[in-house]
C-alpha positions in Angstrom: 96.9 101.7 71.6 98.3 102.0 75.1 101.3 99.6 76.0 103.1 100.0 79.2 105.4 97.6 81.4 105.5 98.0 85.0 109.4 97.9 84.4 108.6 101.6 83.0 106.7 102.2 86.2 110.0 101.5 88.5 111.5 104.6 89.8 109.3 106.9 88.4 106.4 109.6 90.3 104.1 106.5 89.1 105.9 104.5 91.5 104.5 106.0 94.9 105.3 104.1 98.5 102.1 104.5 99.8 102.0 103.8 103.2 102.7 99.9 104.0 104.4 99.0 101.0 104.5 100.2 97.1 102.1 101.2 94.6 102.9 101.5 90.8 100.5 102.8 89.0 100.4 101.5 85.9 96.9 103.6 84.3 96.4 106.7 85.6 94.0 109.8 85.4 95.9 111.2 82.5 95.8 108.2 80.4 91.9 109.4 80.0 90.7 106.0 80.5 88.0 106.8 83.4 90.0 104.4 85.8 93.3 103.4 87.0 95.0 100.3 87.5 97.8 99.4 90.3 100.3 96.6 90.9 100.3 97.1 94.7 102.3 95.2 97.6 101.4 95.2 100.6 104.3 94.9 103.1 104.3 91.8 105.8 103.4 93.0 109.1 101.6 95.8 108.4 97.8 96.7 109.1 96.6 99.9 107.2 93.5 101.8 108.3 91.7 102.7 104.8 88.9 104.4 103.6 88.2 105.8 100.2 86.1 109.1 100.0 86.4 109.8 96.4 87.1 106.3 94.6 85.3 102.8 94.3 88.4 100.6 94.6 88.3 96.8 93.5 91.5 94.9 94.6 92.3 91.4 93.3 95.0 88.9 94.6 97.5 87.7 92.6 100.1 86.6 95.2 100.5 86.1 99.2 98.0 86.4 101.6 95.8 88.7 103.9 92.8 89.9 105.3 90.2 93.1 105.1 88.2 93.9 107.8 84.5 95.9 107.5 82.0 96.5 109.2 80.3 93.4 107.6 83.0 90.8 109.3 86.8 89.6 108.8 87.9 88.3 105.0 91.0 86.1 104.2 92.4 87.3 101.0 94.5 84.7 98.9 95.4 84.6 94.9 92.3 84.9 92.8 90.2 86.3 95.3 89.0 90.1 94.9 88.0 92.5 97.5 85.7 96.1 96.7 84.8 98.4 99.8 82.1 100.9 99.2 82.8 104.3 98.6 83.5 106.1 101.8 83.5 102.7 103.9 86.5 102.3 106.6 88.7 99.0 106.0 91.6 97.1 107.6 93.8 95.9 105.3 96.3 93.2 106.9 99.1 90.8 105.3 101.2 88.9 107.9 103.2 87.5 105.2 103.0 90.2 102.4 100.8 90.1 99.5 100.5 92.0 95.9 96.9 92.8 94.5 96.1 94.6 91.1 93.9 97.4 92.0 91.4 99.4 89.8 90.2 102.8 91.0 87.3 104.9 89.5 87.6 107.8 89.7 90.9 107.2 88.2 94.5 108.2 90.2 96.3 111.3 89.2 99.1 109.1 90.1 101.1 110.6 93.4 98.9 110.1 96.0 99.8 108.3 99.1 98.1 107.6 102.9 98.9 108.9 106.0 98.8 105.9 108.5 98.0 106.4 111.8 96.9 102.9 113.7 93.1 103.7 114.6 92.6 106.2 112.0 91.2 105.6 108.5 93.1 107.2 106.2 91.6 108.7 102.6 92.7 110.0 99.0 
């Protein structure tokens, strides 16, 4: 049985600023559960070009507000609302206010990875 707080998360390699806010991952690769799970903030303000080459990511709202952009149109994003781009398919992620979301990955995280923002450019792990 695995048990973990996200107090044990804090301060650790597991707890990875990842761009335009933090990202603690809570399940990753080496827990050999096939997926990963993330308490992730997004930081108010920011807009984060994304694109996942090697992961399905679902995202789910638990708090604040914000908005993903595809191709297919322009999303709000508020608590209890989920999000899941296709592999491989560019994103904006925006929060004018700030906004947490638990994220599951597959394939899972090893755990430090982290973007490279550049506005304009999608960036990938």
């Amino acid at each position: 049985m695995l048990i973990r707080s996200v107090n044990e998360i804090v301060g650790t390699t597991h707890d990875v600023e990842w761009g335009n806010g933090t990202s603690r991952r809570l399940l990753v690769d080496a827990d050999d559960l096939g997926f990963s799970l993330t308490e992730t903030y997004v930081r108010p303000g920011t807009e984060s070009y994304l694109r996942y080459d090697n992961h399905v990511e679902v995202c789910y709202c638990v708090h604040g507000a914000g908005s993903v952009e595809s191709e297919d149109g322009l999303f709000e994003i508020r608590p209890g609302m989920l999000y899941s781009p296709g592999k491989g398919e560019p994103h904006v992620l925006r929060s004018s206010s700030g906004m947490t979301l638990m994220c599951v990955f597959t394939p899972a995280l090893r755990g430090p990875e982290k973007h490279l923002l550049v506005p304009g450019v999608h960036s990938s792990y």
